[in-house]
N, C-alpha and C positions, 0 to 999 in steps of 0.2 A: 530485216532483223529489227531495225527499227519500232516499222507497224508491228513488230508480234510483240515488240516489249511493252507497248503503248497499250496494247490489247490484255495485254495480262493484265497490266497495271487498272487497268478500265474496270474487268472482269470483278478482281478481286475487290477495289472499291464498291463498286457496285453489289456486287454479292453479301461484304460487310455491312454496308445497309440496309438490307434488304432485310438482314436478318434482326435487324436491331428493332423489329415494333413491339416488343414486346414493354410495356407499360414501366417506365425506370423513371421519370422526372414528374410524376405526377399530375401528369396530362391525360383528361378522358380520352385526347384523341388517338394516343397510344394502344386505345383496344382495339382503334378501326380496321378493319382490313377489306378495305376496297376489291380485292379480288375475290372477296367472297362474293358468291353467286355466279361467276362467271365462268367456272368448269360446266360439264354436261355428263347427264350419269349413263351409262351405258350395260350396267349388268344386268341381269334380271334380278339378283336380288334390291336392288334399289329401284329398278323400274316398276317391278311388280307385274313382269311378267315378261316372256323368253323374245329377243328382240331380231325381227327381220328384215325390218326395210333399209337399205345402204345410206337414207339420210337420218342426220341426225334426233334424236327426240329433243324437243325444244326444251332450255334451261332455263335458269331466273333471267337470262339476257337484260344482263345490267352491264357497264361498264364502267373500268378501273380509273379512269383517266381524271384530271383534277378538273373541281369546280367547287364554287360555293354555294350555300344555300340558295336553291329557287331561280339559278342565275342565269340570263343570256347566251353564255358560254359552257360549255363541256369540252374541255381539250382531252382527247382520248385517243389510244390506239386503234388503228381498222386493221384487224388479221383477214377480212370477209367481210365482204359488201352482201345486201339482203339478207343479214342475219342476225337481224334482234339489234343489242347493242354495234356491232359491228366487230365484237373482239368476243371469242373465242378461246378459253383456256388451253385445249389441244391445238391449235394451231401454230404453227411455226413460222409465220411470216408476219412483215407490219408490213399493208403497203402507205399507209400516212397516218399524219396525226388530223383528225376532224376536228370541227368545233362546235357541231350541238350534238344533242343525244338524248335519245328519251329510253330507250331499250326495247323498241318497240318496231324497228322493221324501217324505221323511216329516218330522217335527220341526216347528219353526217357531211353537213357542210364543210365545204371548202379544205379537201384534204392537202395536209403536206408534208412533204419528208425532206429530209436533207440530202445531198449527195456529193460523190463525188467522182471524179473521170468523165467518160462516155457515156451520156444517159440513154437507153433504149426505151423508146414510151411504150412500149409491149410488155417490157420485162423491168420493172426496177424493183420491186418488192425488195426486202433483206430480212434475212435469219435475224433469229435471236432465240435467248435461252432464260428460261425462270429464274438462272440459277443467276441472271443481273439484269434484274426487274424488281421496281420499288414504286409501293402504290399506297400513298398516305392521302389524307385528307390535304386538297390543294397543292398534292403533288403528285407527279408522274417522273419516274425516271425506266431507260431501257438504254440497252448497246445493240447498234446497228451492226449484225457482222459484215456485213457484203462493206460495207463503205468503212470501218473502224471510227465509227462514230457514236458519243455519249450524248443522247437526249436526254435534259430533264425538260419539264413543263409545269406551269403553274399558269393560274387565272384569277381575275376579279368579276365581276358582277358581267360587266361587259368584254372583255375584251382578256386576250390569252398571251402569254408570254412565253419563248419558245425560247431555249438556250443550248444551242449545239457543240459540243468540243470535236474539233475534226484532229486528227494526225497533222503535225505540224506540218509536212510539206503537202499537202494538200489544199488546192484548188476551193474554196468553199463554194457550193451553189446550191441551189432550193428548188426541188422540183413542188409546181401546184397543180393539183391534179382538177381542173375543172370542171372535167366530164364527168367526173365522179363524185354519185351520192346515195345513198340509200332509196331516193325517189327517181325518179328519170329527171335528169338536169334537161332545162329548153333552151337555158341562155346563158353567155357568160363574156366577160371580161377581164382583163388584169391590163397595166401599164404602168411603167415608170413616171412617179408623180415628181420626185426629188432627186435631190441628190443622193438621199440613204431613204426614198419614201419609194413603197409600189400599193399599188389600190386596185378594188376592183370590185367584180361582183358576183355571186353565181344563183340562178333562178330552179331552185329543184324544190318543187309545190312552193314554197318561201324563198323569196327572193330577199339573200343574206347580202348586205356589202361589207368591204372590208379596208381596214387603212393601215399601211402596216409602214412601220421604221423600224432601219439596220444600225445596227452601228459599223456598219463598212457602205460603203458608198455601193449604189448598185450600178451597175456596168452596164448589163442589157439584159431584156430578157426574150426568150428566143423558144419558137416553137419547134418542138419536134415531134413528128409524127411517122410512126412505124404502120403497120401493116392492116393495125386493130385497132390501134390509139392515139392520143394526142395528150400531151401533156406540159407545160409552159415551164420554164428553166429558167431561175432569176439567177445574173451571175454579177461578184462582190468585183471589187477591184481590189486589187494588192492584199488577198484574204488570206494571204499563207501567214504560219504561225501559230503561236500557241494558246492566244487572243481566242476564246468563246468568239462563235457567231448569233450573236443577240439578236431577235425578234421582238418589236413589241406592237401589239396589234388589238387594231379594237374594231369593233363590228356595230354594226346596226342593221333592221330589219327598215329602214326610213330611207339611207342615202348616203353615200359617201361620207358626206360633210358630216352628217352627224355619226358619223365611225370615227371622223377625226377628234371631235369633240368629245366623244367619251374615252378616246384614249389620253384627251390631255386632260381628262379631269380624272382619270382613274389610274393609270400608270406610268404615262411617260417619263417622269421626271423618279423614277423608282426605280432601285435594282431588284435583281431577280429574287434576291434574299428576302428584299424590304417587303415584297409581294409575298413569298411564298409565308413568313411570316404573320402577316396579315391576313391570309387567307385561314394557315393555324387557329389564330386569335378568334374568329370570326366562329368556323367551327365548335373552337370550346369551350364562345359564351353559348351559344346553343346546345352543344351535348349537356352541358353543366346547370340546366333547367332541369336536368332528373338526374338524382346521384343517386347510387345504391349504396348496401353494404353487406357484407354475407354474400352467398352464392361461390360461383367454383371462378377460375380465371377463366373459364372455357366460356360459362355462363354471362358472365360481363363481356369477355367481346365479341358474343353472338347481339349481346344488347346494345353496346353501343354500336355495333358496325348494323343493326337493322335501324337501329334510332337516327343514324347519317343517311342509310339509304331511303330513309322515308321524308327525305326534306330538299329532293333531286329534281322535283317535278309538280305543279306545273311552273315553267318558268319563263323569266321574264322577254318580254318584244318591246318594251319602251327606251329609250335612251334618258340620259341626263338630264334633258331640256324637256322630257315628258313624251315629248313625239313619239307616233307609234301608226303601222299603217293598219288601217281598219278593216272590219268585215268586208267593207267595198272595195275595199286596196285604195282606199284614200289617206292622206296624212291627215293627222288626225292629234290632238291635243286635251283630253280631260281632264288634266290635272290630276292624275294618279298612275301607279304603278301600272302597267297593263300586260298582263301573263295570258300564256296558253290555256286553253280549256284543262282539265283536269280529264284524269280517264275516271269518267264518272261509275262506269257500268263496275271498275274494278275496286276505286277504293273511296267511294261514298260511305262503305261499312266501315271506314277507322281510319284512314289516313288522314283524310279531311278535317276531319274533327281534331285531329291529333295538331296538325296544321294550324288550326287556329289554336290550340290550349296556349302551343309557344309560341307562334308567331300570329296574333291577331291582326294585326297591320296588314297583315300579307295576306288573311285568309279574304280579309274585309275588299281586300282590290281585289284578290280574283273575281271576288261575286259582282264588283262595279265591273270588272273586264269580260265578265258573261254575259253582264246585261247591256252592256256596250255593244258585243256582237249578236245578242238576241234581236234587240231594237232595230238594229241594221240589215239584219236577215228574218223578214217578211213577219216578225214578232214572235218569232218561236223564242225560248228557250235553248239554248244549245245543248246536243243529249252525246254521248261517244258511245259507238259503239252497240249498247243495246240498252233499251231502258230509257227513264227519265229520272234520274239522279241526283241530277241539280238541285230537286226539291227538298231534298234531302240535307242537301250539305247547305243551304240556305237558310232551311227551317233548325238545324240543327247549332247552327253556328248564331242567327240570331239571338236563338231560345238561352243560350250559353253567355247571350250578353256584349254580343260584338255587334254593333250599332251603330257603326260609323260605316255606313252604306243606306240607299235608298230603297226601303224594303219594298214600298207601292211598287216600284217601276219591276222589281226582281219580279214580283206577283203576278202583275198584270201579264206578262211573257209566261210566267210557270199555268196560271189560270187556263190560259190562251192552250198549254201543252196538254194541259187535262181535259180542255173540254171542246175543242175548234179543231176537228180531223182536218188535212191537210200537208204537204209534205214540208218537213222540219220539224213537225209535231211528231206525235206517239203512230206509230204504227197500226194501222190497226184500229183506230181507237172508235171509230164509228159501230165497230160488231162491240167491239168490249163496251161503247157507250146502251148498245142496243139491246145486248142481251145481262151483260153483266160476265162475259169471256170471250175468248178468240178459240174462232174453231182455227182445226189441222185438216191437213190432205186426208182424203181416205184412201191408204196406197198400203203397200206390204213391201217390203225387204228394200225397207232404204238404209243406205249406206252410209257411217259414219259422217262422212265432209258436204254432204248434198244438203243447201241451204232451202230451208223453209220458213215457217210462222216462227218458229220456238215458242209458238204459241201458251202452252203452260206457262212458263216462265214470262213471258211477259203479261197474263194475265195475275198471274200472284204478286208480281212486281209492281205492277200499276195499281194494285189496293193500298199497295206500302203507299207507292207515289201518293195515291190520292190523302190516306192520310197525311201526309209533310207538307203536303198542301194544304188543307182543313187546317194544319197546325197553324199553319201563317194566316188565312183565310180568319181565322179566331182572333187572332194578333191583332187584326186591321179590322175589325167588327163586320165582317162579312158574312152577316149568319147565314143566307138564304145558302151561302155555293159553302158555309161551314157544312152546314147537315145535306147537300148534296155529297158531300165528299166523301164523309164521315158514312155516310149507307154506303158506297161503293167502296170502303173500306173492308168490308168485308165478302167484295167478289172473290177471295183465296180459297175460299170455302166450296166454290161454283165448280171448280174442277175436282175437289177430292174423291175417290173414290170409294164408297166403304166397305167392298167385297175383296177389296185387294188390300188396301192401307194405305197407296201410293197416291198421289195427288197424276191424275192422266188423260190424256189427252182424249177431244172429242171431237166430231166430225158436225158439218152445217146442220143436220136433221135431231143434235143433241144427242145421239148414240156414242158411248165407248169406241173407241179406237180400238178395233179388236187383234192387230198386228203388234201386242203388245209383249214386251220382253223388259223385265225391268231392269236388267242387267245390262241390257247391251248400249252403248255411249252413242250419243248423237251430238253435233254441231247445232242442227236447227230446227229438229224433229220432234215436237212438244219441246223439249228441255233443250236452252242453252248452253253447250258443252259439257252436257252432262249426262248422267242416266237418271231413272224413277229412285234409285235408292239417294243418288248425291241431291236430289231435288226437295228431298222430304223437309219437312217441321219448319216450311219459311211463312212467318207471319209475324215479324215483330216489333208489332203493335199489341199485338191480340195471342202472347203464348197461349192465355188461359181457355182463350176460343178455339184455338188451334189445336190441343191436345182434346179439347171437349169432343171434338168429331171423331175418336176414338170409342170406345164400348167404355173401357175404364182407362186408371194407370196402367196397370198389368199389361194392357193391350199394348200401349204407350212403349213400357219398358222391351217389351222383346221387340219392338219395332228395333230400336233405338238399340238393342243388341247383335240384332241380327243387322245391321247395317255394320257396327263395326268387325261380323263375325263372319258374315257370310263372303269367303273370297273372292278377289277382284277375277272373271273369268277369262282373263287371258289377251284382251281386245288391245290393241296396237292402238294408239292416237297421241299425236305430236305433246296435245298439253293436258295429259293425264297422267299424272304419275304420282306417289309418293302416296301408296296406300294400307290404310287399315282396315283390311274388310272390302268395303265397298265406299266406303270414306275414303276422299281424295282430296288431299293437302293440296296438292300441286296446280289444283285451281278452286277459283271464290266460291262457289256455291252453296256450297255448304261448310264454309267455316263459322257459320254459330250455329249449323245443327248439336254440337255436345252438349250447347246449354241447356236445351231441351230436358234433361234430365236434372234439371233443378225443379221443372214445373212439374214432375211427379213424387218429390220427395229425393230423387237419390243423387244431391250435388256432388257426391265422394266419387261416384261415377263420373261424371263429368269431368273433373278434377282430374281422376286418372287417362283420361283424352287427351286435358291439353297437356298434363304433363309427358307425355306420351309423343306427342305432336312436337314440342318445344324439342326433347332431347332429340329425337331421329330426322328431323327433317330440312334442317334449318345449316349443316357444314356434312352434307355427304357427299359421297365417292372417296374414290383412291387419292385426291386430293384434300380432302375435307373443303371443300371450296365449293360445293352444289348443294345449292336449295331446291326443295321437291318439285316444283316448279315455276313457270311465271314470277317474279318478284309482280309485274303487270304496275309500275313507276310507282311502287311504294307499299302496295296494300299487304302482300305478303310480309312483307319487314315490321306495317306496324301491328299486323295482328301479331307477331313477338313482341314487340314493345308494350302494347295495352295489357297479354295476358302474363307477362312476367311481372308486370309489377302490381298484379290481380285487381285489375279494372279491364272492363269489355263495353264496348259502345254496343250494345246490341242491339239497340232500338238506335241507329244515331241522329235519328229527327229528333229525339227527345234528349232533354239537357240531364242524362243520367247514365249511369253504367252499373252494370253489373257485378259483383265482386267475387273473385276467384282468390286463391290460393296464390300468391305469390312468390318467386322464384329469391326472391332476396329476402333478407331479414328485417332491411328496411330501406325504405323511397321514401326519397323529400324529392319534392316536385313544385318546381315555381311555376304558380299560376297568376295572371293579376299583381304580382308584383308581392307576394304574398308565397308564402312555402307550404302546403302542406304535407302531412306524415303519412305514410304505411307504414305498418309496423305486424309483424307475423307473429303471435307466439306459436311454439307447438309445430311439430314437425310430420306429421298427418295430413291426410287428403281430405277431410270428412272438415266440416265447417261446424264447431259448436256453437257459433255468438258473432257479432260484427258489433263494434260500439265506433261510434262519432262524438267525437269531443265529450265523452266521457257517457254518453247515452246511448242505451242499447237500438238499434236498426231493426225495426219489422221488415222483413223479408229479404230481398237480394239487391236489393238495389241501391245506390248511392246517389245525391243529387249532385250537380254539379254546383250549385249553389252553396252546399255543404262543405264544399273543398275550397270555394273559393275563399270561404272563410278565414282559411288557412287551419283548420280542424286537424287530428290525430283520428284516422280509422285505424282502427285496431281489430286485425280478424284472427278470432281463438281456435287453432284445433286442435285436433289428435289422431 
């Protein structure tokens, strides 16, 4: 009787929390709502077309759990191992709390859950319900039903802090699940270091250590192993009562000793308040660099909760003292921050750039932590995934004035990726250097997930590259590899086709691909996760060249019609969804094809895309909790962010943006230490005028040097 009154009591606390985010004390970070993106849409009216396979279609796979900006740590729930973030909105079980996370299939160090009684290492998972579940910026709370336990969670930079309320007669102990992680674990350990100390380490691709302090003395800790599993069992001494079981725990990707050291520099001597607090604070000087005003409550916290998700990744591997283990798995010391790669191939179009407006410090050490591991690994550049990107966010984030990095060394590595075939470099790059594109198979009825060239796609991609490169190349007076670059700039052009309109694929002898269907989606079939219509109008460097391979506008305009018009036919794939036409939200490809329609005249078009895109795409399903697709660590989130407050990196090599229509009435945005304004008159999609500091703007674009000003753009419609 007890446990059920404890359980009420649990229930309904929690529950009243949970409900309270709604923005009361004048805190940005009251619009956050961390579980956005982590439902999955399953109807056909949201998927965009009638659904058969029994697994799931992949979501934003983002996770609720707390962390702070860019940070070491991610303390989150695991509903499921191998899926994306590890947590799942439909899902009814936790089996621990992890501590990294990227939303991407991998991470998920060092899971733990609380427990109590007779632990089965087969079976300990426990229930829980939405209905007391609380996911704020820098905190997590849930109720354990199987065990009648109150988990909150918070974190700092390094290191995560775990706060259990068990049932007072209750036994406290901590299952670690070692075996388990998003990657295949190869190695592990744990052991009593102290009195109230256990430590340890687990090797799953990154090998995480950890140092952790109780505040109950720990007793032993004891394996148990069932039929399937193994899982390590820390037990408290004298833990009955009504005494939280405190965790505070700090990690390193170096060494023990240095997990101990950033716990005594970062939390130890801290309560769980003074942390969670902290982490608060931390958050709301960062949201609080872009304020709006106008727009609906619905509107602002789609904005701020994209504006948080897009400052999750990449994050940090160095500890306090600098230490950090290298491309070689050596320890290593540069005296800077040193983060993960960024997912380049995803959000080189805007997140990055975003990255640096607010936090330049941070963008300036990734690019010293890229070229730390380029140098180390055989002199490439490091690229993710597909593409070379780096170039991108390098030349883009220089050109914008962030200068505290060694640009020769970035270069000589990005140089090395443009132009020295090889592996770690560009793919490909000897045909694409030989001819000026990469052929495809010449084969008939391949099937969506069969991996090839993506040929098209990497040859229109590596023009962009090579211009971000030419951009830096310019920078550092490099003229012979500027105007090498600068002509291969316009290999986008090499693949177009003008009897069809679609940019498509060709075989070694320079023949059309004649198995061609522009409809139908591929993995790595000419187009990167995409089809011929999501692949169209990428060249942005060169819109005005781009459109020119057209007959006229006209030509241009129904293209640009019929892509948003003509229906998605029907095709099942994990990360396609969220469509208009033949336009698909729910992955990059073509999120700056709407702009397209500025370089024929008709921006009012365009304008009704993203607005269009912003309202349906970004809190669907039966939850309002599901974004169209992929968040892919941030890019989805900030293309909300850039085009609400009507600016778009759409060239993001270049230090300028595009200007759209924006969702608020007005944006201050601190740049440089400096504020400047948007301001909207006119409640219209059609753009009549743009002025800067009081002078009218030819054409669409804005410099970023004009902002840093701290300037008043003012854009007039009707």
């Amino acid at each position: 009787m007890k446990r059920l009154i404890y359980c009420i009591l649990i229930l309904t606390t929690g529950f009243s929390f949970a409900c309270s985010s709604k923005k009361q004390d004048g805190k940005l970070v009251d619009y956050v709502n961390p579980l956005l993106g982590t439902a999955t849409l399953w109807t056909q009216e949201d998927l965009g077309y009638k659904r058969t396979w029994k697994e799931r279609t992949w979501g934003a796979e983002v996770f609720p759990g707390s962390s702070v900006p860019n940070a070491m740590v991610q303390l989150s729930p695991v509903t499921q191992y191998r899926s994306g973030a590890g947590y799942q909105y439909e899902d009814t079980v936790i089996y621990g709390f992890s501590h990294t996370n990227k939303g991407h299939w991998n991470l998920l160090h060092i899971p733990m859950l609380p427990a109590t009684g007779e632990v089965n290492a087969d079976d300990f998972r426990s229930g829980y319900s939405h209905r007391n579940e609380a996911a704020h910026p820098g905190y997590y709370q849930v109720f354990l039903e199987r065990y009648g336990i109150n988990a909150e969670l918070t974190s700092t930079l390094r290191c995560g802090f775990h706060k259990y309320t068990f049932p007072k007669d209750a036994d406290k102990e901590l299952i670690v699940d070692l075996k388990h992680a998003n990657n295949r674990v190869s190695d592990w350990d744990i052991q009593k270091s102290g009195d109230k100390v256990f430590s340890g380490f687990q090797n799953a691709q990154e090998k995480m250590y950890f140092y952790a302090v109780a505040n109950y003395d720990v007793e032993e800790i004891r394996q148990m192993k069932g039929e399937k599993h193994e899982v390590s069992v820390v037990g408290f001494k004298d833990s009955k009562g009504s005494k939280p079981l405190e965790l505070k725990i700090g990690f390193s990707f170096v060494s023990i000793e240095n997990a101990r050291k950033n716990l005594e520099t970062e939390m130890l001597k801290k309560s769980f308040t003074q942390v969670r607090n902290e982490a608060v604070r931390t958050w709301e000087n960062l949201l609080s660099k872009i304020t709006v005003t106008g727009g609906t409550e619905r509107e602002k916290g789609l904005f701020y909760s994209c504006l948080y998700r897009s400052f999750l990744w990449p994050v940090l591997r160095s500890d306090v003292n600098g230490d950090y283990t290298d491309a070689k798995q050596e320890a290593a010391n540069g005296g800077f921050r040193y983060y993960t790669d960024p997912s380049f191939w995803d959000d080189y179009r805007n997140k990055l750039i975003l990255l640096g407006m607010l936090c330049p410090d941070v963008a300036a050490d990734v690019i010293k932590s890229i070229t730390d591991r380029g140098e180390k690994r055989d002199g490439y550049m490091p690229t993710f995934f597909h593409g070379d990107h780096a170039s991108t966010f390098v030349a883009g984030t220089y050109l914008r004035g962030i200068k505290n990095f060694d640009l020769e060394r970035a270069y000589r590595l990005l140089l090395k990726n443009a132009t020295v075939p090889g592996r770690g470099g560009r793919p490909y790059l000897d045909e694409y250097m030989a001819r000026g594109w990469i052929a495809e198979k010449d084969t008939v009825n391949v099937p969506t997930w069969d991996e090839y060239k993506a040929a098209v796609t990497k040859t229109v991609e590596y023009a962009y590259d090579d211009y971000a490169t030419a951009l830096i190349a310019k920078e550092l007076g490099d003229e012979n590899n500027y105007k090498l670059l600068m002509a291969r700039s316009s290999n986008y052009k090499n693949l177009f086709d003008p009897s069809t309109g679609f940019w498509r694929g060709k075989i070694d002898d320079g023949s059309w691909i004649k198995d061609f269907d522009p409809y139908y989606p591929y993995f790595a079939y000419m187009y990167r996760e995409a089809n011929a219509w999501q692949s169209l109008f990428y060249a942005p460097h060169d819109p005005q060249g781009m459109v020119s391979l057209y007959p006229d506008d006209k030509s241009v305009e129904d293209k640009l019609d019929s892509l948003f018009s003509e229906p998605w036919r029907g095709y099942e794939a994990h990360n396609m969804t969220g469509f208009i036409g033949n336009y698909c939200h729910g992955n990059q490809p073509d999120h700056s094809v709407p702009f397209t329609y500025y370089f024929i005249g008709k921006q009012e078009k365009a304008q009704a895309m993203l607005d269009s895109i912003m309202n349906h795409f970004y809190d669907m399903g039966a939850e309002k909790l599901a974004y169209a697709g992929m968040d892919d660590a941030g890019e989805m989130s900030a293309w909300y962010v850039f085009n609400a407050i009507g600016l778009y990196t759409y060239s993001p090599a270049d230090p300028e943006y595009i200007v759209s229509v924006p969702l608020f009435e007005t944006v201050k945005f601190r740049l440089d230490a400096k504020d400047f304004t948007i301001r909207r008159t006119g409640s219209g999609k059609k753009i009549e005028s743009i002025t800067c500091g009081g002078a009218k703007v030819t054409g669409w674009f804005i410099s970023h040097e004009d902002l840093k000003k701290g300037k008043e753009l003012v854009i007039f419609t009707k």
